[in-house]
C-alpha atoms as one frame of an Amber mdcrd trajectory, in Angstrom:
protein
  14.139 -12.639 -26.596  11.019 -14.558 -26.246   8.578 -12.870 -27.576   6.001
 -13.356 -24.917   8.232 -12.175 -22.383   9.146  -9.219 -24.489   4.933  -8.351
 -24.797   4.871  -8.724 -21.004   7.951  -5.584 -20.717   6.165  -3.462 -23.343
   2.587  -4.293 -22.010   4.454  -2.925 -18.332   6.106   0.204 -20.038   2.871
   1.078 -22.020   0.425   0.820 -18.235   2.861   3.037 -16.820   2.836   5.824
 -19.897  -0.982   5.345 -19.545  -0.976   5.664 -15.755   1.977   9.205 -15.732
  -0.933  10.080 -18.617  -3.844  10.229 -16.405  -5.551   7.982 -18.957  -8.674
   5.711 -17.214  -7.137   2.568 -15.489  -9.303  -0.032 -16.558  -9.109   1.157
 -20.640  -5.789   1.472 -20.397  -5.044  -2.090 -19.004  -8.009  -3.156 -21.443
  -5.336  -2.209 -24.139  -2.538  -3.472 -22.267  -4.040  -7.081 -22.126  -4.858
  -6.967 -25.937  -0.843  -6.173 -26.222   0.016  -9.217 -24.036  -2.491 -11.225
 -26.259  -0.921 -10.290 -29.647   2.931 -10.576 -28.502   1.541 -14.379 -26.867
  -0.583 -14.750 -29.904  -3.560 -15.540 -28.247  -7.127 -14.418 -28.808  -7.269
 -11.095 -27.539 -11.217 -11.444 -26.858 -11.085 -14.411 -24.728  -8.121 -13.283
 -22.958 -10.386 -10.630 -22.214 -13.107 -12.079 -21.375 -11.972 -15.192 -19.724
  -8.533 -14.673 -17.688  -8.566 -11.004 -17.083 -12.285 -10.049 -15.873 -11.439
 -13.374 -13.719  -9.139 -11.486 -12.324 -10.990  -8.599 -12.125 -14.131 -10.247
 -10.924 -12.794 -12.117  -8.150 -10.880  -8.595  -6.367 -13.960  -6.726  -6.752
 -15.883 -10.053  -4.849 -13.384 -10.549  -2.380 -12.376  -6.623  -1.482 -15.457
  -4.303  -1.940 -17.093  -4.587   1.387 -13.529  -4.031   2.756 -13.024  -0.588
   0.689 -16.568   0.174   1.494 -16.060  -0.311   4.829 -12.654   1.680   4.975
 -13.984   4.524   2.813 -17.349   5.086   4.649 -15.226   4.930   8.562 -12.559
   7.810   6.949 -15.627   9.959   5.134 -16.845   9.641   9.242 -13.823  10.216
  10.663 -13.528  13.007   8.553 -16.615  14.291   8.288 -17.683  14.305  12.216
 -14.415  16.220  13.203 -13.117  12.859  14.457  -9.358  13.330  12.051  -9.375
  16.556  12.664  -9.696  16.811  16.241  -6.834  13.539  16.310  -4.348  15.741
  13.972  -4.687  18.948  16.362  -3.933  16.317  19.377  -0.922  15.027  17.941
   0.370  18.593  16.724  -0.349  20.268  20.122   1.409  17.579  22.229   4.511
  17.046  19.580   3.790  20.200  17.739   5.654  21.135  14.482   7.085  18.262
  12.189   6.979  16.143  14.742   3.177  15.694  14.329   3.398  14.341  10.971
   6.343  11.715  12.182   3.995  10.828  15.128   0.517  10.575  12.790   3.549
   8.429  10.641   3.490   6.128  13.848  -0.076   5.745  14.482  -0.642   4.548
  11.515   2.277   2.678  11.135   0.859   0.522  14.514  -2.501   0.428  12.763
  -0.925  -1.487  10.001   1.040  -3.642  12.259  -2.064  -4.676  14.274  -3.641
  -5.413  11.290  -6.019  -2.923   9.850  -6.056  -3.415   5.742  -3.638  -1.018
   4.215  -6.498   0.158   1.358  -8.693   1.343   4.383  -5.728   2.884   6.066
  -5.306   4.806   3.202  -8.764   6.257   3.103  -8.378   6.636   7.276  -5.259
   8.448   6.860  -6.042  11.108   4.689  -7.568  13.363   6.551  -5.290  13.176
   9.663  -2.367  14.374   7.574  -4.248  17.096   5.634  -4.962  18.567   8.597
  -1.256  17.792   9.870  -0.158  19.307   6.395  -1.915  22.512   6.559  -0.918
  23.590   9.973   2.610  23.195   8.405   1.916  24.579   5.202   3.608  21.562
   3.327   2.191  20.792  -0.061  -0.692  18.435  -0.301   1.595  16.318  -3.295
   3.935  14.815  -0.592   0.775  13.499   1.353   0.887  10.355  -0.743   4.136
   9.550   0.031   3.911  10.225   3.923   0.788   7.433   3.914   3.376   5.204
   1.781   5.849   5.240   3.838   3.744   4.661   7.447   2.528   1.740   5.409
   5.649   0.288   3.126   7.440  -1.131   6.349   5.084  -2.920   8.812   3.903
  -5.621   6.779   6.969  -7.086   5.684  10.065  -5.644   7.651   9.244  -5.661
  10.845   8.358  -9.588  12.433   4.042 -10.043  13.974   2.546  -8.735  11.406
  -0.808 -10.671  10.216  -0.569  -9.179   6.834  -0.259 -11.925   3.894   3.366
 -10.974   3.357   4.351 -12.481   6.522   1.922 -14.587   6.895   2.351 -16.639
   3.381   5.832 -17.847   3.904   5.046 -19.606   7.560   3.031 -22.148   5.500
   6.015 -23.188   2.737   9.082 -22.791   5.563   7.576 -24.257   8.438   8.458
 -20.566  10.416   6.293 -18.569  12.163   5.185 -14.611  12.223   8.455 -13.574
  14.176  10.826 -15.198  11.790  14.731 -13.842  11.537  13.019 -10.798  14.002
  16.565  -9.587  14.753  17.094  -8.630  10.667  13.672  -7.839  10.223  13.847
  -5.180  12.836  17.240  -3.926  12.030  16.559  -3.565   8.207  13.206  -1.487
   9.225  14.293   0.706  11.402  17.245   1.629   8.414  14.973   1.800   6.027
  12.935   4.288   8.336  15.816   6.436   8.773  16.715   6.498   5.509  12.793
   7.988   4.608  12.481  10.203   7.457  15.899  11.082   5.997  13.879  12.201
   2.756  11.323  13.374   3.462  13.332  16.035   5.717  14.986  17.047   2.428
  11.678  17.245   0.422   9.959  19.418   3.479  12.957  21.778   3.544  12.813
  22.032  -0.100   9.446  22.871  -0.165   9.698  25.530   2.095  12.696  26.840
   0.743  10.676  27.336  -2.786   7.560  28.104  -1.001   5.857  25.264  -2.047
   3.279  25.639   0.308  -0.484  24.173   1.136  -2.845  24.900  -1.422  -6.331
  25.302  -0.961  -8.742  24.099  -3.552 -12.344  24.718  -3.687 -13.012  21.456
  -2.125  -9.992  21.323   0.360 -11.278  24.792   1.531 -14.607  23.228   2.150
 -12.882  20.798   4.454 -11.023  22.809   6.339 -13.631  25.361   6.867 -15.320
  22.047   8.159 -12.487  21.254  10.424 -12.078  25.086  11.611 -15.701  24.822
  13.095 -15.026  21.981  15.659 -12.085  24.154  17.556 -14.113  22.967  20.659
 -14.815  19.118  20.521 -12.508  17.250  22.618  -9.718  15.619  20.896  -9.422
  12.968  22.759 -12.793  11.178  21.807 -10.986  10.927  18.489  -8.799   8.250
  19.534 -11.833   6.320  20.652 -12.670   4.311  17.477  -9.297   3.311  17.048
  -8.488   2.246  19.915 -12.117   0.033  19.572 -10.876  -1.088  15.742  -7.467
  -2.350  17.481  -9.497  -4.170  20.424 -11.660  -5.544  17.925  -9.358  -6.639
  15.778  -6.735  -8.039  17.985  -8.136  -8.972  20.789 -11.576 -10.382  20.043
 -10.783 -10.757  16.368 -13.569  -9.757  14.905 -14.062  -9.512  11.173 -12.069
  -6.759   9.949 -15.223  -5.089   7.874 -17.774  -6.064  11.213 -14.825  -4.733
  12.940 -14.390  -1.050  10.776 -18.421  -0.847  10.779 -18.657  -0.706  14.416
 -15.788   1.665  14.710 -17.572   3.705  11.932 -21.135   3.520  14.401 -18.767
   4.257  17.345 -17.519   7.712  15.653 -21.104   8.684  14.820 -22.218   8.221
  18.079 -19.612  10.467  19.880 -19.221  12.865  17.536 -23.589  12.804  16.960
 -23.988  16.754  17.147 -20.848  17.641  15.083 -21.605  14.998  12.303 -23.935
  17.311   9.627 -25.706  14.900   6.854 -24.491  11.424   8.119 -26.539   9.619
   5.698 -24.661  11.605   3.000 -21.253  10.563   4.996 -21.809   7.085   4.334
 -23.150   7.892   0.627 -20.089   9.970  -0.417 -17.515   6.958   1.432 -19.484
   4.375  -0.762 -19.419   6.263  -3.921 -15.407   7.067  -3.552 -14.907   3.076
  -2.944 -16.918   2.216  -6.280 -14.760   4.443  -8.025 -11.193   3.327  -6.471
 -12.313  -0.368  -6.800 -12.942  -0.610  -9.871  -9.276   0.972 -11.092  -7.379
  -1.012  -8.506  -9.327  -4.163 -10.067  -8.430  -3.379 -13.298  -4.793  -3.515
 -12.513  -5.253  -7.086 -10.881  -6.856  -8.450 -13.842  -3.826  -7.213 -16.101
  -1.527  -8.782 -13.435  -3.699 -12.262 -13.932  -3.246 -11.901 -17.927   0.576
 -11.377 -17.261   0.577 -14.981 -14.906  -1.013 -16.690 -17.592   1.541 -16.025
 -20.648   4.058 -18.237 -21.615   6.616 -15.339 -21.300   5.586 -15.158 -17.796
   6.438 -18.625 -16.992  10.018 -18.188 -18.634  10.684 -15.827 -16.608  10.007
 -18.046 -13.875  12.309 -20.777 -15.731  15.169 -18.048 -16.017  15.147 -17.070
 -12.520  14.971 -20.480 -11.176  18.190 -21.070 -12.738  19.895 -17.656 -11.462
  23.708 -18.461 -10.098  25.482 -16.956  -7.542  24.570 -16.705  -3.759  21.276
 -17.905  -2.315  19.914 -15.300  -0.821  20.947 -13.114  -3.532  18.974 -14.596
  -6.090  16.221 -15.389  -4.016  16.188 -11.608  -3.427  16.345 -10.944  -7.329
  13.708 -13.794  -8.353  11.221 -12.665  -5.872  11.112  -9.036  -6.700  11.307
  -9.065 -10.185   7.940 -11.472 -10.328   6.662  -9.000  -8.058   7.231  -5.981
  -9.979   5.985  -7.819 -13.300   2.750  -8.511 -11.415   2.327  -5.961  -9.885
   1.472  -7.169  -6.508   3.540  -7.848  -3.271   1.157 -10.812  -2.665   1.309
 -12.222  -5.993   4.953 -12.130  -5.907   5.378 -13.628  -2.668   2.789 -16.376
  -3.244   4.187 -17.411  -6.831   8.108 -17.299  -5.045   7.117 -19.287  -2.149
   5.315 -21.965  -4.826   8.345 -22.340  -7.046  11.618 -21.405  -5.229  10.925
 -22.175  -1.107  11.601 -25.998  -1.391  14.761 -25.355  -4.037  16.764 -23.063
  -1.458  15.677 -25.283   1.966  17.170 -27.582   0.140  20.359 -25.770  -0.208
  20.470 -25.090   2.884  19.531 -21.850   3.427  18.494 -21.095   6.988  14.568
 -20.758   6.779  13.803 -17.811   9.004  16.071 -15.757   6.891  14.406 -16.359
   3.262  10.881 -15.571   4.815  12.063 -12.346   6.201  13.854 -11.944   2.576
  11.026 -12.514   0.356   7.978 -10.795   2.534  10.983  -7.528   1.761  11.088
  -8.426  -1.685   7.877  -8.668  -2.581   7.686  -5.209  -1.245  10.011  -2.959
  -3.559   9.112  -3.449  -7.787   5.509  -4.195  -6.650   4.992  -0.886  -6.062
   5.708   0.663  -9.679   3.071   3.307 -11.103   0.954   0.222 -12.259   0.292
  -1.619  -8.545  -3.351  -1.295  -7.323  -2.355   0.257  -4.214  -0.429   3.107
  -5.341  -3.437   3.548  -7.795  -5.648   3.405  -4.748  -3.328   5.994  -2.554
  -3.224   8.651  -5.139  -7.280   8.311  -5.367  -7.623   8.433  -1.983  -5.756
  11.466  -1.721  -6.905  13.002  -5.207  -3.513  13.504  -6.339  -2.131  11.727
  -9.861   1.198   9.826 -10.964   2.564  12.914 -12.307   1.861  14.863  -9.132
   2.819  12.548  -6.191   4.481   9.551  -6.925   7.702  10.771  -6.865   7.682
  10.232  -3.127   5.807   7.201  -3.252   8.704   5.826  -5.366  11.723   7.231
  -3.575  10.152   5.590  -0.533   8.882   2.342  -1.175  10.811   1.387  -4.237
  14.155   2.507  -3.983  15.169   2.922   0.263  13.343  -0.771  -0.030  15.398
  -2.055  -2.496  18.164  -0.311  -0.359  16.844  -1.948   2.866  16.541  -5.591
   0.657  20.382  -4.846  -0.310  21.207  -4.768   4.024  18.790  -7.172   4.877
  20.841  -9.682   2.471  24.246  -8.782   3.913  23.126  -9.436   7.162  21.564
 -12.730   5.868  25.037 -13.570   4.928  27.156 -12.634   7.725  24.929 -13.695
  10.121  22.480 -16.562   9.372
């Protein structure tokens, strides 16, 4: 084996041990990198210094007003009552389970429309902690609840604006609602298959009495949320509802958009929001910290692009035999999964395979609804800045909640890639 290509699986295998260890993100890919260097025998300084803090320079440029943004609206949302007083809507009109599945839709629609899954992370939270502790589920499982409202949307399911779908419309000449007929059928099977789960890990956990479990800080909260029994619920839908106007139908910046929606919270909720100068502080100070971990993990994945392994890998999956759409599949989630990132993946795919399989005639509608699934399922091993991001935002680690996360959005979506190719076959 090439021995670049073999750095690039140990470098993988040695982020994830680090990441399961609870070891600090940005050292451990700092050592990661200088593995990658040695196995490519490059300088492991300038490899450093140059390729990854390029990487890591240009997310923390291009995304910290956007987790600033996110983080500040859900410390608000939070803070002023605002996701508490949502939660006890949703649980008193569907009541039970049910208000977890239908929190699972709202923000499931909130990613669809277009709000940035990294803030919808941070918005989420505290909706389902509330949700979760009228239940008395365990707080572990949260993670993988937010995964799953947000695995789907952007890349089953045709209209998204996410990059995903968006991407591929500018290689294969399609458009948002591409091969809509697969794309819907292989996300609402993939949905069944997780609500399917996380039945079984709900029933489990209160079978073993696995229960909600309050922390010094999580008791804080909740003795928070017990005080606003008599706000009105329904102002909490309110900023939302102004995000998706915003958004979607004036299309507003999505940070101009989230600030306004943030102001918007304040201002209904002024006499139940304590310390709203220390709201915006805390939401701030939690995006500095998440940033900077989720950046780290995009400069490794810009240190992995640049090796020579990488690009053999490329070479051997451009040569993959077999049917289209099956190694179209395989190529674009395995340069996912060594990146690390669903957009990485997609965009290097669409660079070096789109053209090859037009060519072959493979019906173009179908391999942008393939590879926006793809790039969806290895991307989202332990080392992916999002999952990094989720368990932060919900102060859990690896070893505690990604269990779900994985069961979810790696394996039902490599499921859901599997039927989304058979019905490529039989029916494209």
């Amino acid at each position: 084996m090439d021995m670049s290509l073999l750095g690039i699986i140990v470098a993988l295998v040695v982020l994830i041990i680090i990441c399961y260890r609870k070891f600090n993100p940005v050292v451990g890919t700092l050592i990661c990198v200088a593995i990658l260097a040695i196995f490519s025998g490059l300088s492991v300084l300038d490899i450093i210094t140059d390729t990854y803090f390029t990487g890591f320079s240009d997310f923390l440029k291009n995304n910290f007003l956007l987790f600033a943004t996110g983080t500040v609206f859900a410390s608000i949302m939070e803070g002023s009552g605002a996701a508490a007083a949502f939660a006890k809507m949703i649980y008193s009109k569907v009541g039970g389970r049910g208000a977890i599945y239908g929190c699972m839709l709202a923000v499931l629609i909130l990613g669809y429309i277009g709000v940035n899954g990294w803030a919808l992370m941070f918005i989420a939270y505290p909706i389902f902690l509330c949700v979760f502790k009228q239940e008395n589920l365990p707080r572990w499982l949260i993670p993988g609840v937010i995964y799953t409202s947000l695995a789907y949307n952007s890349s089953m399911f045709p209209g998204s604006p996410s990059i995903l779908n968006v991407l591929p419309t500018q290689y294969l000449g399609t458009d948002t609602m591409a091969a809509s007929g697969l794309g819907i059928a292989t996300g609402v099977f993939s949905s069944i298959l997780c609500i399917i789960y996380l039945e079984y890990e709900f029933r489990k956990a209160k079978k073993n009495n696995d229960g909600f479990v309050i922390t010094p800080d999580i008791a804080e909260k909740m003795k928070a949320f017990e005080e606003l029994e008599t706000v009105k619920p329904w102002r909490s839908v309110v900023p939302m509802i102004l995000l998706f106007v915003l958004l979607n139908v004036f299309k507003v910046n999505v940070n101009i958009a989230i600030i306004l929606a943030s102001f918007c919270c304040v201002i209904l909720y002024w006499n139940t929001t304590p310390k709203k100068l220390n709201l915006i502080d805390d939401g701030v100070k939690r995006a500095s910290m998440v940033i900077m971990n989720t950046a780290a993990v995009v400069g490794f994945g810009y240190v992995v692009k640049s090796t020579v392994g990488f690009q053999n890998l490329i070479d051997m999956l451009s040569n993959l035999g077999g049917n289209p759409l099956i190694s179209f599949a395989s190529a674009t989630t395995l340069i996912a999964g060594a990146t690390g990132s669903g957009s990485g993946g997609i965009g290097i795919a669409m660079e070096v395979f789109a053209q090859k399989y037009m060519d072959l005639g493979v019906n173009p509608e179908v391999l942008h609804r393939i590879a926006a699934i793809a790039c969806n399922g290895l991307d989202t091993l332990p080392h992916n800045s999002m999952v990094i991001t989720c368990l932060a935002a919900c102060g859990m680690t690896h070893k505690e909640s990604y269990k779900p996360i994985f069961i979810t959005s790696v394996c039902i979506t490599l499921i859901g890639l599997a039927f989304a190719v058979f019905l490529g076959i039989a029916f494209y």
